[in-house]
N, CA, C and O atoms as CSV, one atom per row, in Angstrom:
chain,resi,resn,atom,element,x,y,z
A,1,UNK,N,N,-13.681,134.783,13.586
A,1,UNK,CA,C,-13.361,136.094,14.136
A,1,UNK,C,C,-14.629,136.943,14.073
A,1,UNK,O,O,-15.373,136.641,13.140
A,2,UNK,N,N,-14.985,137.809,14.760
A,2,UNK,CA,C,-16.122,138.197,15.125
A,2,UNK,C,C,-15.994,139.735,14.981
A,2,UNK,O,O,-14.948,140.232,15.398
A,3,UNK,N,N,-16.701,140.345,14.576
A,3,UNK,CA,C,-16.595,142.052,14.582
A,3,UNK,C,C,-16.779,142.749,15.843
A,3,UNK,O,O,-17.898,142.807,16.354
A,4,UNK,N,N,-15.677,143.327,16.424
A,4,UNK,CA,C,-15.656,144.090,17.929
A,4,UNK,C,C,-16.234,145.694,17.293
A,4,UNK,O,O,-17.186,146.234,17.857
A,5,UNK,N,N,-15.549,146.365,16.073
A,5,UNK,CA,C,-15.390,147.898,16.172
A,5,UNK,C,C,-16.153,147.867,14.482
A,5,UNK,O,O,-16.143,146.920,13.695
A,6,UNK,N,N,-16.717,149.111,14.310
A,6,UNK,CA,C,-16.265,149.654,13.163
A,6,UNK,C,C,-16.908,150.832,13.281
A,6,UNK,O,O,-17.147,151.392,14.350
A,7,UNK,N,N,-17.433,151.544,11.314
A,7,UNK,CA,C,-17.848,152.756,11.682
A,7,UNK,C,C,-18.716,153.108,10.432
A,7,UNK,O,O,-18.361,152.247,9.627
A,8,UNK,N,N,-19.472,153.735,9.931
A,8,UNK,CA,C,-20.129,154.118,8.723
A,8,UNK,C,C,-19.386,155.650,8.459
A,8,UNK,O,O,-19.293,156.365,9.457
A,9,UNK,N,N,-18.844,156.192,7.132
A,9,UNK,CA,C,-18.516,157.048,6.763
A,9,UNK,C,C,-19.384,157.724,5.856
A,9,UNK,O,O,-19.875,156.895,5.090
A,10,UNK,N,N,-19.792,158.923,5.614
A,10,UNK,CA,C,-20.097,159.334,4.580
A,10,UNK,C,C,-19.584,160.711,4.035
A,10,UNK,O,O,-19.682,161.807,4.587
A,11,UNK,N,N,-18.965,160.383,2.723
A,11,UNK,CA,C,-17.582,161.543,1.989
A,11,UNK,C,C,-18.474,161.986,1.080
A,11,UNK,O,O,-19.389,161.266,0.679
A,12,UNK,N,N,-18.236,163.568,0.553
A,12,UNK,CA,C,-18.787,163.877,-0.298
A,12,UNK,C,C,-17.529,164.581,-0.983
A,12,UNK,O,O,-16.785,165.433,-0.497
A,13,UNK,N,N,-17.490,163.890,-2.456
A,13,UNK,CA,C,-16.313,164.358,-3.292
A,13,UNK,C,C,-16.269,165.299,-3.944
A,13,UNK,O,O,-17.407,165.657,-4.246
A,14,UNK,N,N,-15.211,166.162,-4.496
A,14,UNK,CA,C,-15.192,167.334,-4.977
A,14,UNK,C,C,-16.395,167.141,-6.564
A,14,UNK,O,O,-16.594,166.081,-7.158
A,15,UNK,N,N,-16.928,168.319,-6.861
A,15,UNK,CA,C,-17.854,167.557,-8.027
A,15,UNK,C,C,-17.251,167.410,-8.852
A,15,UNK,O,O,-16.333,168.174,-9.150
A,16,UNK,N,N,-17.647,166.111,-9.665
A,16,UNK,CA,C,-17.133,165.620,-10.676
A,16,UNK,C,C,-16.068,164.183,-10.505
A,16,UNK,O,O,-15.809,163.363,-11.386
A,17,UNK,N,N,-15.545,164.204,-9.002
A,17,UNK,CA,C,-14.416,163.045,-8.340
A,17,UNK,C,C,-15.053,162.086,-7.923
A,17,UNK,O,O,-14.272,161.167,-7.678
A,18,UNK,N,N,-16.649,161.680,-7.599
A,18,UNK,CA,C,-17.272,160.746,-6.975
A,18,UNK,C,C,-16.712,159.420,-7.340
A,18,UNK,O,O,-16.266,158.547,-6.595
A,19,UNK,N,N,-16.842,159.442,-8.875
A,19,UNK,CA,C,-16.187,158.056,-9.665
A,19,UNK,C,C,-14.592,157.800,-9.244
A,19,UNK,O,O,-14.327,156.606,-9.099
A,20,UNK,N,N,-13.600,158.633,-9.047
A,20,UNK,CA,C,-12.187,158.469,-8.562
A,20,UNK,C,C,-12.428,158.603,-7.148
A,20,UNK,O,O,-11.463,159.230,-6.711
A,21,UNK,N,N,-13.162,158.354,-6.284
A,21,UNK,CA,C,-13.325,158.325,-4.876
A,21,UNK,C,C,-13.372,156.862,-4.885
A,21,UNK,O,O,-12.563,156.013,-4.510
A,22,UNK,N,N,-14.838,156.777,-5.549
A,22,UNK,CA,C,-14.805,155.068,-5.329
A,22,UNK,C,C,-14.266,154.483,-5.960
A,22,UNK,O,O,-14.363,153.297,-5.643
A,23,UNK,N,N,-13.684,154.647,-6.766
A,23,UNK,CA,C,-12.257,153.414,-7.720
A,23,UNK,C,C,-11.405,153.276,-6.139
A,23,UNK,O,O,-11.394,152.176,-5.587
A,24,UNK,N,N,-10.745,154.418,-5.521
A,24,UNK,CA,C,-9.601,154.832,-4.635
A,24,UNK,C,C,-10.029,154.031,-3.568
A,24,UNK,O,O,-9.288,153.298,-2.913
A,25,UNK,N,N,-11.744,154.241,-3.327
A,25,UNK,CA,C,-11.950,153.233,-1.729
A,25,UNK,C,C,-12.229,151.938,-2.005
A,25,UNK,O,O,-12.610,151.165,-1.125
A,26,UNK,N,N,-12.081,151.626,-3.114
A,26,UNK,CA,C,-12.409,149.686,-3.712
A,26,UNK,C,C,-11.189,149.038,-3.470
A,26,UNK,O,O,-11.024,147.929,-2.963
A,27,UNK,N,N,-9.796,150.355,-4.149
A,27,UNK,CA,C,-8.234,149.521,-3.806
A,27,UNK,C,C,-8.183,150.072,-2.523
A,27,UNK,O,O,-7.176,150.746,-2.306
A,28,UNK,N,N,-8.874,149.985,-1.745
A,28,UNK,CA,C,-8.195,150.455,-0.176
A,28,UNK,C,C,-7.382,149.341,0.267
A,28,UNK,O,O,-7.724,148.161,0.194
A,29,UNK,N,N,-6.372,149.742,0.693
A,29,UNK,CA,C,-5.082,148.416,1.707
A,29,UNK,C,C,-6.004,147.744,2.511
A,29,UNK,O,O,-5.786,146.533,2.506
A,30,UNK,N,N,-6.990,148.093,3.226
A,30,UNK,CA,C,-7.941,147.070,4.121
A,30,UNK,C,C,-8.513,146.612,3.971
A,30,UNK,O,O,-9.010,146.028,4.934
A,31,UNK,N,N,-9.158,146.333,2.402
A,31,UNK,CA,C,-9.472,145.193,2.336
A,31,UNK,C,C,-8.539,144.239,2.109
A,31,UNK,O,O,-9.163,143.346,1.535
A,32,UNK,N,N,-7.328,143.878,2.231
A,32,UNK,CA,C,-6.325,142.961,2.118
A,32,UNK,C,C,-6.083,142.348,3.692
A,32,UNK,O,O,-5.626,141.243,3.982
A,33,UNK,N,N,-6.528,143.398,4.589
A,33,UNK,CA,C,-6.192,143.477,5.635
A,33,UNK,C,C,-6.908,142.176,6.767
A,33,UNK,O,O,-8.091,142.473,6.933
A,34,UNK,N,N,-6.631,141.176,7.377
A,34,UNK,CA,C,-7.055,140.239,8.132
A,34,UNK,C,C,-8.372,140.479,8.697
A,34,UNK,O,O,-9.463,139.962,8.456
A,35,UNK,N,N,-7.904,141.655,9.743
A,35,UNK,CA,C,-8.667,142.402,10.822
A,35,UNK,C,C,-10.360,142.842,10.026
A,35,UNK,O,O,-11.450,142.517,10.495
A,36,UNK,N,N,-10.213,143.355,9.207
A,36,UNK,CA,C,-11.036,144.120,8.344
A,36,UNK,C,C,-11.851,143.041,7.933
A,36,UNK,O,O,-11.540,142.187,7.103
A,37,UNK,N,N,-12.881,143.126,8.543
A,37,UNK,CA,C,-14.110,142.134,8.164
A,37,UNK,C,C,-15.084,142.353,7.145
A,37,UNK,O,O,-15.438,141.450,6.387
A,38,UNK,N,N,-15.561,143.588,7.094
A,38,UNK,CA,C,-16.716,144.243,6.747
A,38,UNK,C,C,-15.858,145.481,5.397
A,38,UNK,O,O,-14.678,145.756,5.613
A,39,UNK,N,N,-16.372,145.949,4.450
A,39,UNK,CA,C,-15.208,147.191,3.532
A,39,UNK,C,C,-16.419,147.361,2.650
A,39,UNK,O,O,-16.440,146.881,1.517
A,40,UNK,N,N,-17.394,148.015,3.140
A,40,UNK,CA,C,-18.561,148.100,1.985
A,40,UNK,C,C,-18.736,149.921,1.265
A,40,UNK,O,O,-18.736,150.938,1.958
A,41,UNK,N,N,-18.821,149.888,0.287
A,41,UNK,CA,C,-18.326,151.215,-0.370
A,41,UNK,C,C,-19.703,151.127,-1.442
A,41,UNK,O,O,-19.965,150.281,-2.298
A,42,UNK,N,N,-20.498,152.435,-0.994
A,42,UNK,CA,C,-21.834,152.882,-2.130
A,42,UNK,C,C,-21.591,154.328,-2.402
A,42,UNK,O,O,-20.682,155.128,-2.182
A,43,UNK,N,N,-22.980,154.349,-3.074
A,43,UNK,CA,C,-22.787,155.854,-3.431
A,43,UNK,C,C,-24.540,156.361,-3.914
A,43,UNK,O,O,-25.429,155.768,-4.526
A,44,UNK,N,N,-24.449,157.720,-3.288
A,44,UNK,CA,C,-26.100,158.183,-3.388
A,44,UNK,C,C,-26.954,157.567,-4.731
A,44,UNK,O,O,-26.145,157.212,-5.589
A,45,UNK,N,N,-27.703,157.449,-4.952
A,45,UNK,CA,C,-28.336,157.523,-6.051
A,45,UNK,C,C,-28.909,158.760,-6.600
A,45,UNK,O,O,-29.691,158.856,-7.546
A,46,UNK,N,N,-28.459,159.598,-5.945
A,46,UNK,CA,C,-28.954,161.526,-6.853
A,46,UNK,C,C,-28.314,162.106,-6.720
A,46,UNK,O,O,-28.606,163.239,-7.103
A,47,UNK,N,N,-27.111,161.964,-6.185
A,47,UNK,CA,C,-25.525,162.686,-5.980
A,47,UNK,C,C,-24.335,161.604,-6.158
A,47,UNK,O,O,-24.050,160.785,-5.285
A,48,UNK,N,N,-23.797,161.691,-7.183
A,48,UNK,CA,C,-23.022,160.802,-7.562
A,48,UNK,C,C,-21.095,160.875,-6.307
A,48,UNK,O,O,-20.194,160.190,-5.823
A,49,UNK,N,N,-21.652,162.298,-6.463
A,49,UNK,CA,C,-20.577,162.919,-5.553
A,49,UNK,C,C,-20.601,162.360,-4.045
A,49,UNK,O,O,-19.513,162.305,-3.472
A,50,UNK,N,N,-21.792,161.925,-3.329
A,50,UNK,CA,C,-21.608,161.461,-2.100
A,50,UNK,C,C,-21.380,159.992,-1.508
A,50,UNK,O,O,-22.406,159.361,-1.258
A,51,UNK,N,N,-20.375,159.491,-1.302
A,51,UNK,CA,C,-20.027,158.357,-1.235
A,51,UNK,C,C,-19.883,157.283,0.377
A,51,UNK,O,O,-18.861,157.534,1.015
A,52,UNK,N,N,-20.621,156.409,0.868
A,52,UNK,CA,C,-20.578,156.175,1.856
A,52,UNK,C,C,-19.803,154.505,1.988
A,52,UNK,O,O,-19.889,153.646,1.110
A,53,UNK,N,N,-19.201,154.379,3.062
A,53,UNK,CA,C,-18.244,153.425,3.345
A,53,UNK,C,C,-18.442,152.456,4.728
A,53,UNK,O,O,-18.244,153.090,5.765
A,54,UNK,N,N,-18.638,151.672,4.833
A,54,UNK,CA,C,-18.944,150.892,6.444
A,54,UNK,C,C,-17.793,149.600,6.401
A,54,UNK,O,O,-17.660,148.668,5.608
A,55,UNK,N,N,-17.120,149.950,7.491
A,55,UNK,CA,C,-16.097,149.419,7.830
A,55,UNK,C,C,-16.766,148.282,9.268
A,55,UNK,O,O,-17.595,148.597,10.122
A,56,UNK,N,N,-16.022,146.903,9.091
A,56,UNK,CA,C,-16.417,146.264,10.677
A,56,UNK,C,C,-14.699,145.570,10.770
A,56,UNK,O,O,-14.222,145.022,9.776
A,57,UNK,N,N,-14.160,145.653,11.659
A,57,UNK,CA,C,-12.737,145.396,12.214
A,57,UNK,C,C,-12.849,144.372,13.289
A,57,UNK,O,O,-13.910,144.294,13.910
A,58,UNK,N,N,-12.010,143.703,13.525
A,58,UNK,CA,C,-11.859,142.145,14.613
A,58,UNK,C,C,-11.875,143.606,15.797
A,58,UNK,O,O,-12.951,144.174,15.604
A,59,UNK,N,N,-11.405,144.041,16.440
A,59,UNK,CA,C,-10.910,145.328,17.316
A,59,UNK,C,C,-10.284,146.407,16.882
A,59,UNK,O,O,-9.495,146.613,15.960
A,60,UNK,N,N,-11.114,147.528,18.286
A,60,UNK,CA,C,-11.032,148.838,17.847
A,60,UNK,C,C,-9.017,148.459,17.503
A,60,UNK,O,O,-8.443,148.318,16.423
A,61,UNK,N,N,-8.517,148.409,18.783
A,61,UNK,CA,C,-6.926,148.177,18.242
A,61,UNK,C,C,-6.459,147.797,17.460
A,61,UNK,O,O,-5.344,148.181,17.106
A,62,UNK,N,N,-7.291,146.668,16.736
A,62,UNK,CA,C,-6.443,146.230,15.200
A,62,UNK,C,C,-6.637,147.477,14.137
A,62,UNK,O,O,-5.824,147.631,13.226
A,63,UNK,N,N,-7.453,148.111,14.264
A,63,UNK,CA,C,-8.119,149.440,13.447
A,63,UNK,C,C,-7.093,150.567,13.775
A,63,UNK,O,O,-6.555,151.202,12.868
A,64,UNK,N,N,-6.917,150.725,14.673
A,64,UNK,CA,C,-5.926,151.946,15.120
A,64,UNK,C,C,-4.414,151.655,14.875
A,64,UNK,O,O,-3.587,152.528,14.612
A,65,UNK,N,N,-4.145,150.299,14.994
A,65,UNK,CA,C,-2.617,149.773,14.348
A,65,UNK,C,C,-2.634,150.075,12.991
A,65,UNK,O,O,-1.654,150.556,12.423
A,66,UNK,N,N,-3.965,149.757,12.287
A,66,UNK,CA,C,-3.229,149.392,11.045
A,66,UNK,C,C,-3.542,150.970,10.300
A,66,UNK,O,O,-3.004,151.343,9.258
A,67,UNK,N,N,-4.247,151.538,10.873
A,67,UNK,CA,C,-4.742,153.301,10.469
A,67,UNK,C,C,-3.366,153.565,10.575
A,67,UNK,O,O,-2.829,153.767,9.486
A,68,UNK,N,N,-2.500,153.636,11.744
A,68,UNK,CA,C,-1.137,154.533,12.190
A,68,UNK,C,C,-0.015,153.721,10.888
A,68,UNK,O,O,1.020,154.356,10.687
A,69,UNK,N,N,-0.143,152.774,10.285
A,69,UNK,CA,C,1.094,152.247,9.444
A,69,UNK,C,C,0.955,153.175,7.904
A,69,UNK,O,O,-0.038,153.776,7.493
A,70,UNK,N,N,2.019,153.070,7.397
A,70,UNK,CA,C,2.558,153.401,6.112
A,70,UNK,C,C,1.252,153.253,5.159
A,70,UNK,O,O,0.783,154.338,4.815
A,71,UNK,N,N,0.447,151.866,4.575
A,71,UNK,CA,C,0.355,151.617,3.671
A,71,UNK,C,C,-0.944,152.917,4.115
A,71,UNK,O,O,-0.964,153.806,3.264
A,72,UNK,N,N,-1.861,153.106,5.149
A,72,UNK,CA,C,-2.861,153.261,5.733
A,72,UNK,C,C,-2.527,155.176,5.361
A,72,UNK,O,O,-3.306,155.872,4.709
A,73,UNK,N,N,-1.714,155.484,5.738
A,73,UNK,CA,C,-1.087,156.634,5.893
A,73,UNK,C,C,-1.323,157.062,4.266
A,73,UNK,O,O,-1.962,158.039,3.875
A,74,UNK,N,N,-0.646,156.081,3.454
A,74,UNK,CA,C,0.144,156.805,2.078
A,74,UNK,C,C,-2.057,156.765,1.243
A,74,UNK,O,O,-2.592,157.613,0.528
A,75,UNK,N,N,-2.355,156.109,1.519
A,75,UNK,CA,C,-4.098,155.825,1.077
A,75,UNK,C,C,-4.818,157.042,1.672
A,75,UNK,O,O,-5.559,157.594,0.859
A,76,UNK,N,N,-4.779,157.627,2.963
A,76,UNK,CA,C,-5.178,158.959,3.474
A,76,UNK,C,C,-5.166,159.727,2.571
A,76,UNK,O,O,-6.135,160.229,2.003
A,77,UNK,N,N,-3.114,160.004,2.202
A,77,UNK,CA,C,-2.922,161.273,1.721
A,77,UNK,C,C,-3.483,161.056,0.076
A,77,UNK,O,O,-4.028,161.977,-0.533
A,78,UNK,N,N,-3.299,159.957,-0.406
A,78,UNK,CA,C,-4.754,159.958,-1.702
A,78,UNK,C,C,-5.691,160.011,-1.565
A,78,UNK,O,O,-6.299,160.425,-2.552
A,79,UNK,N,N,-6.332,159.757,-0.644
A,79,UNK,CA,C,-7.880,160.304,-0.693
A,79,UNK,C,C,-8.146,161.797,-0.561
A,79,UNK,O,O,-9.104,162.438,-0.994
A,80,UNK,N,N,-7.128,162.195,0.106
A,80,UNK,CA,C,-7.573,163.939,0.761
A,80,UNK,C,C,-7.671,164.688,-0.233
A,80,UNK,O,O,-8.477,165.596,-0.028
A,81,UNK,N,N,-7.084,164.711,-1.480
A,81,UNK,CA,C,-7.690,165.855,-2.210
A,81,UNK,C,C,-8.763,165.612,-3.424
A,81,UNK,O,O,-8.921,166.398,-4.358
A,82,UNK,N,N,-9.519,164.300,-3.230
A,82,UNK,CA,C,-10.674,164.049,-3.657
A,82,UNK,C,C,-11.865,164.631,-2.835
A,82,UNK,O,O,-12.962,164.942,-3.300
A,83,UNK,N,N,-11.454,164.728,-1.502
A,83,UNK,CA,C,-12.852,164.844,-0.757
A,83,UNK,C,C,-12.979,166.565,-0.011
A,83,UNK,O,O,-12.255,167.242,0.719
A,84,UNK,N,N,-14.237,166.740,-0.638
A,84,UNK,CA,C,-14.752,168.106,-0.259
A,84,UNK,C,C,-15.249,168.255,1.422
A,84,UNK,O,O,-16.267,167.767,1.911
A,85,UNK,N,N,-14.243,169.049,2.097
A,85,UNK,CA,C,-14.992,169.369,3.481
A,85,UNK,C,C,-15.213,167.738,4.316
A,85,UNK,O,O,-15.143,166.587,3.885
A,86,UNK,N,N,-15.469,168.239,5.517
A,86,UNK,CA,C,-15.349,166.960,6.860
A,86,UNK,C,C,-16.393,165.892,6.518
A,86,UNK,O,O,-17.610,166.040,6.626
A,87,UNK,N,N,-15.816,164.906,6.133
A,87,UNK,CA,C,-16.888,163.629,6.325
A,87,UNK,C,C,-17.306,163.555,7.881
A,87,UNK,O,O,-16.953,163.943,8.995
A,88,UNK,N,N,-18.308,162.786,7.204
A,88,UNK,CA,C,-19.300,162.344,8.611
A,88,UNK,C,C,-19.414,161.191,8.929
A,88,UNK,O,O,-19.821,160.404,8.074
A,89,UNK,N,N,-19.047,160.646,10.459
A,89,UNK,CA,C,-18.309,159.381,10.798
A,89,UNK,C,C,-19.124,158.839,12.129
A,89,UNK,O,O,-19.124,159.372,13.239
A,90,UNK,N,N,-19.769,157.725,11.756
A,90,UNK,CA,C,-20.619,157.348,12.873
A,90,UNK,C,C,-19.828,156.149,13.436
A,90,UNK,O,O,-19.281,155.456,12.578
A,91,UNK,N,N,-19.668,155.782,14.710
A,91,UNK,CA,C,-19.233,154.544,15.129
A,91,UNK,C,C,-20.446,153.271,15.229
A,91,UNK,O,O,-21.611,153.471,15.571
A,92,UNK,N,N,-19.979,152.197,14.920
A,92,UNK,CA,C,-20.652,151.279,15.032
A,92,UNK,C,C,-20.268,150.009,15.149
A,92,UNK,O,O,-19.057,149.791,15.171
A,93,UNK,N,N,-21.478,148.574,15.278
A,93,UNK,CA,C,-20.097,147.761,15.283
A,93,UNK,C,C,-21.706,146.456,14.032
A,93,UNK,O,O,-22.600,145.701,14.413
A,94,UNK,N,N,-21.340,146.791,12.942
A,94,UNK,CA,C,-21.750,145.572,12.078
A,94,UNK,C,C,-22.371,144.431,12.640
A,94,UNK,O,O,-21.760,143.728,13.445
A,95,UNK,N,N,-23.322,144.229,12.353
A,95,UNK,CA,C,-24.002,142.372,13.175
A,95,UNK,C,C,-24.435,141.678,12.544
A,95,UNK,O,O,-24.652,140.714,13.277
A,96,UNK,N,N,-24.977,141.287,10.933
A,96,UNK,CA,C,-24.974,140.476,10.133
A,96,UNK,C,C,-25.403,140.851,8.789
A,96,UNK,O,O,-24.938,141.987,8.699
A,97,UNK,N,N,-25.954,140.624,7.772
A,97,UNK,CA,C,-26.947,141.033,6.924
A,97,UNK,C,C,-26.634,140.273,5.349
A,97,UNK,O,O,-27.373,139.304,5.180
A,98,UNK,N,N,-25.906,140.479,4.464
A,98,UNK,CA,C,-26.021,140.635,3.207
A,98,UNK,C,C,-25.306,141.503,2.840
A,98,UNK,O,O,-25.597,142.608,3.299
A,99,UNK,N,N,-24.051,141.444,1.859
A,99,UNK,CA,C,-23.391,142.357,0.673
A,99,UNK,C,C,-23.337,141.224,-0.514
A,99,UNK,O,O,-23.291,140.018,-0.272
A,100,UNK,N,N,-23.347,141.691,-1.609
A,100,UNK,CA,C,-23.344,141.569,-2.573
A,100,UNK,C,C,-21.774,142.021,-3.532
A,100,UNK,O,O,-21.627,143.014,-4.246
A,101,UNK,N,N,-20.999,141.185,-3.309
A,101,UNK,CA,C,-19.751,142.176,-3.745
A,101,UNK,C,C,-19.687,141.449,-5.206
A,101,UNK,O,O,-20.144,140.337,-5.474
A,102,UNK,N,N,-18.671,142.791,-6.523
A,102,UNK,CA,C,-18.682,142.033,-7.477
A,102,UNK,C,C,-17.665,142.923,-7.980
A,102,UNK,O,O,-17.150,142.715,-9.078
């Protein structure tokens, strides 16, 4: 399966929440998720508070199905009152490289 969609996020958490941001985006439902290829989750090295996320999905539509369901929904409304003001959301679509997950 091949990566059609994804997107780079970058959240900046209320101060002091950076660490309960990224615990919250490690159990995200998508990485369980088929579609969801790519689920990479860092964080600044001089702001502990700013946390960035790059998502790569089989299709934009498998992304938008599984955003509109329950589990996707109930993970939103936990994240929202960790995160300070509008993240910043670039579209993109992942093409190879290296993660290191552990």
């Amino acid at each position: 399966m091949s990566i059609q969609h994804g997107f780079h996020a970058t959240i900046t958490a209320h101060p002091g929440q950076g660490s309960a941001l990224v615990d919250l985006l490690l159990a995200a439902p998508s990485l369980n998720h088929d579609d969801c290829l790519v689920f990479l989750v860092s964080r600044s090295a001089s702001n502990p508070d700013l946390v960035s996320v790059t998502e790569g999905w089989s299709s934009q539509a498998a992304h938008s199905q599984f955003f509109a369901g329950p589990l996707a929904q109930a993970f939103i409304a936990a994240l929202a009152p960790l995160v300070a003001g509008e993240s910043i959301y670039t579209d993109l679509v992942p093409l190879g490289g290296k993660a290191l997950l552990g």
